[in-house]
SEVEX-974153 format. One record per residue (C-alpha): x, y, z; chain; residue number from 0; residue in three letters. Coordinates in nm, 3 decimals. Layout:
residues N
         X         Y         Z   vexmar   kolkol   zaro
         X         Y         Z        A      NUM    ALA
...
***
This chain:
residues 161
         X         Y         Z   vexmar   kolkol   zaro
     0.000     0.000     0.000        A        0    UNK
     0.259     0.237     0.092        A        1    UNK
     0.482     0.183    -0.239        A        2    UNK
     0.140     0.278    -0.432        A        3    UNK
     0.109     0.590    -0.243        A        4    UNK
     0.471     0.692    -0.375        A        5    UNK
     0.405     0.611    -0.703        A        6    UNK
     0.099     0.833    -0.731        A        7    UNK
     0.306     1.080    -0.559        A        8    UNK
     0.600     1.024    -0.770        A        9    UNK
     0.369     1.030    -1.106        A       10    UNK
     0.190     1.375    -0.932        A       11    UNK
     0.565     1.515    -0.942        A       12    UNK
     0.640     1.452    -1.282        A       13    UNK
     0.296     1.594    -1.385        A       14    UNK
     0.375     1.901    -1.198        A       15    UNK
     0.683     1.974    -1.345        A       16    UNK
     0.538     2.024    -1.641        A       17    UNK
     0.237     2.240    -1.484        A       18    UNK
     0.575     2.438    -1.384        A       19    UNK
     0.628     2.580    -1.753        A       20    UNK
     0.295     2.707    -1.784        A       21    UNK
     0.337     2.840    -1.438        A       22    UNK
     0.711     2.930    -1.388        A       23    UNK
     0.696     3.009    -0.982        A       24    UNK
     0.691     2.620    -0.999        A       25    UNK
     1.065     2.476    -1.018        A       26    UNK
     1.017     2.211    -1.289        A       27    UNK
     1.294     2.060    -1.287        A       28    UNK
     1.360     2.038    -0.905        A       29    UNK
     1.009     1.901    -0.886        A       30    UNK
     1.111     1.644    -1.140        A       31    UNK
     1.413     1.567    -0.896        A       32    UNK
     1.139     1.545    -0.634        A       33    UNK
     0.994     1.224    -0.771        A       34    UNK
     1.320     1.036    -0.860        A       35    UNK
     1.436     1.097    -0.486        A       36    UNK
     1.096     0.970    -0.353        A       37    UNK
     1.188     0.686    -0.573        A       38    UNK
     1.540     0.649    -0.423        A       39    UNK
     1.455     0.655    -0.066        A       40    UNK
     1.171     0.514    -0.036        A       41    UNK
     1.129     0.248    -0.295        A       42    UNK
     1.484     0.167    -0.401        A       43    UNK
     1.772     0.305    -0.316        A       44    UNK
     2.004     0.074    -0.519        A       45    UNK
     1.839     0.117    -0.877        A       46    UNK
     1.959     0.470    -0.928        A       47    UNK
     2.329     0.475    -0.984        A       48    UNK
     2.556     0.746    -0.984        A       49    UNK
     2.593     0.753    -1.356        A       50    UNK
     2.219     0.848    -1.348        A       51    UNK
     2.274     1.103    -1.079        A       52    UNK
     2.557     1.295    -1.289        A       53    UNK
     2.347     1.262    -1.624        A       54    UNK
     2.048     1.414    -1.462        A       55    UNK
     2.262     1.742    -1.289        A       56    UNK
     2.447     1.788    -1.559        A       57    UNK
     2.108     1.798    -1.798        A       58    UNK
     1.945     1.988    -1.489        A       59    UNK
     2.236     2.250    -1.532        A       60    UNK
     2.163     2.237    -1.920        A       61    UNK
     1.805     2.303    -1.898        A       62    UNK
     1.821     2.603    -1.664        A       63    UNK
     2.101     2.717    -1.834        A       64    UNK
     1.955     2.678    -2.195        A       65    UNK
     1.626     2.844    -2.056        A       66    UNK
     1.789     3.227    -1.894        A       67    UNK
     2.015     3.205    -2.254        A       68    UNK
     1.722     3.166    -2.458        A       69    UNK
     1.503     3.425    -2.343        A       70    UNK
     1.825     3.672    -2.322        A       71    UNK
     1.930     3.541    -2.651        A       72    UNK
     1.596     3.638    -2.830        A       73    UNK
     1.529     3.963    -2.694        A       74    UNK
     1.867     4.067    -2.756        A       75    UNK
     1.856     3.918    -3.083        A       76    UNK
     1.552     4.108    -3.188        A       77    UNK
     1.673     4.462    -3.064        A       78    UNK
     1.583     4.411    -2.700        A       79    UNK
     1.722     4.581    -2.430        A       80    UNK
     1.875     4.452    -2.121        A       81    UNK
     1.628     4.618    -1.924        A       82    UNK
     1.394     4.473    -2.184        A       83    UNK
     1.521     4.112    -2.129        A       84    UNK
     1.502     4.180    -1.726        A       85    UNK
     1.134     4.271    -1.766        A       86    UNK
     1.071     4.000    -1.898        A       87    UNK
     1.221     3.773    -1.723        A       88    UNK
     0.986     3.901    -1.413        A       89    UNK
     0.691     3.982    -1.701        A       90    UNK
     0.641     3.572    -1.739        A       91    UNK
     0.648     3.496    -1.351        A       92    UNK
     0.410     3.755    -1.257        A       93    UNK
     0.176     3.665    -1.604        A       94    UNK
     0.127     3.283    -1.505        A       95    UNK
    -0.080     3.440    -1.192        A       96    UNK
    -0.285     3.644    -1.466        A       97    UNK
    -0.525     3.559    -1.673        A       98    UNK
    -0.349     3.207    -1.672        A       99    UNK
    -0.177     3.051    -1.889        A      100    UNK
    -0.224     3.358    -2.146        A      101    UNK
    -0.065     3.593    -1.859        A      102    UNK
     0.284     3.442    -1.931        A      103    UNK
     0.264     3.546    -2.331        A      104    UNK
     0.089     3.864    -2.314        A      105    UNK
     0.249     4.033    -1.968        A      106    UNK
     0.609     3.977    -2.116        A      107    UNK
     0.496     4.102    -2.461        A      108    UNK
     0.324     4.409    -2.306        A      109    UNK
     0.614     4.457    -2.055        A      110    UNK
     0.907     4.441    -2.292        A      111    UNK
     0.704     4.676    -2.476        A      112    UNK
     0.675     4.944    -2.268        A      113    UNK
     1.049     4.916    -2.107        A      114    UNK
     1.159     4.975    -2.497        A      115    UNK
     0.916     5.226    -2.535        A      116    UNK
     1.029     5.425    -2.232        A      117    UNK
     1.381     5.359    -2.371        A      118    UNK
     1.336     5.605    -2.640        A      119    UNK
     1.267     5.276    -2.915        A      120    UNK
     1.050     5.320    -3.196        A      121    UNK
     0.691     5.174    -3.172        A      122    UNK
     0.852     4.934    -3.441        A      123    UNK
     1.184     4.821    -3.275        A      124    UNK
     0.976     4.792    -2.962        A      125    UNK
     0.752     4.508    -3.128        A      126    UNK
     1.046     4.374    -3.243        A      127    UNK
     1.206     4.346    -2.894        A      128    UNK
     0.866     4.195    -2.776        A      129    UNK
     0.831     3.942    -3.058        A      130    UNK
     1.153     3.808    -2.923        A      131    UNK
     1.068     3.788    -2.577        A      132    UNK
     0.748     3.556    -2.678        A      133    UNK
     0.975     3.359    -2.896        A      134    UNK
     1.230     3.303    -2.622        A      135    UNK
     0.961     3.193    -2.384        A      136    UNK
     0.834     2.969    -2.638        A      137    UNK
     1.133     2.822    -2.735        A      138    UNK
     1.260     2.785    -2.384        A      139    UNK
     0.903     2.608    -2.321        A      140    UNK
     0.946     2.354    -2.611        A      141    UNK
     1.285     2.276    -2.477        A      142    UNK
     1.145     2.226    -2.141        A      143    UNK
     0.888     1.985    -2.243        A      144    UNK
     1.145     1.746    -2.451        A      145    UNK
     1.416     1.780    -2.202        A      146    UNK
     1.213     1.635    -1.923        A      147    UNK
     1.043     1.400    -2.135        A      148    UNK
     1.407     1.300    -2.182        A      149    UNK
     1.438     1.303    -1.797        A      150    UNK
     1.121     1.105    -1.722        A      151    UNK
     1.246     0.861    -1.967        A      152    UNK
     1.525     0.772    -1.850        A      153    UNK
     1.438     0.765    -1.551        A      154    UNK
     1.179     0.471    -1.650        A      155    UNK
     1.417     0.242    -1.844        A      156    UNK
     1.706     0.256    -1.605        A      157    UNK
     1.393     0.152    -1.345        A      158    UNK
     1.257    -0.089    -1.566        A      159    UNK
     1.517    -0.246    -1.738        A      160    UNK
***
């Protein structure tokens, strides 16, 4: 009974890591972590080897990594400022508490649009800058979603095979 209880708590986990990129106060990834330790003490601590424990930091490192470079990269890439790509950086975690899960697309659209705009940007290099910040978000999002699909995965065939 009790091992059941940790699976549904361990398959809650790696549902809510991906609730996480729709709602980014949620740590996906560490929630993610969450289930493969509730697998590792408390259903078997043998099964998970180190080699498994370095893969899944160093990919851990990777995603968050890839994720603050990609939303920097885009607004920068599309004319953004870096008090463009700060807004929106706090734009997407304040948006996923409104109107969810729009908030997180149009708050860091609208934001990076008014921090160019009160930059001295034109209306044009503004939309620009703001069309990057979505596409950042996005991108970051996709890469999210495969990378911990990756995780999850894993994670099953090393237990399962």
């Amino acid at each position: 009974m009790v091992d059941i209880v940790i699976w549904i708590l361990i398959i809650a986990l790696f549902i809510l890591s991906f609730v996480g990129i729709i709602f980014p106060i949620i740590p996906s990834v560490f929630v993610l972590w969450g289930g493969f330790l509730l697998y590792h003490f408390f259903l078997n601590p043998n099964e998970l080897t180190l080699s498994f424990w370095i893969a899944m930091g160093i990919i851990t490192l990777l995603l968050v990594g890839a994720d603050i470079i990609a939303n920097s990269y885009f607004v920068k890439k599309y004319g953004g400022s870096k008090w463009g790509e700060r807004g929106a950086a706090v734009a997407v975690i304040v948006g996923s508490f409104i109107i969810p899960p729009f908030g997180i697309l149009i708050v860091p659209f609208l934001t990076v649009f008014i921090i160019e705009l009160l930059q001295q940007r034109t209306v044009q290099e503004a939309l620009w800058a703001s069309f990057g910040s979505l596409i950042g978000f996005l991108g970051g999002a996709v890469a999210k979603i495969i990378i911990q699909l990756f995780m999850i995965a894993w994670f099953l065939v090393v237990i399962l095979f």
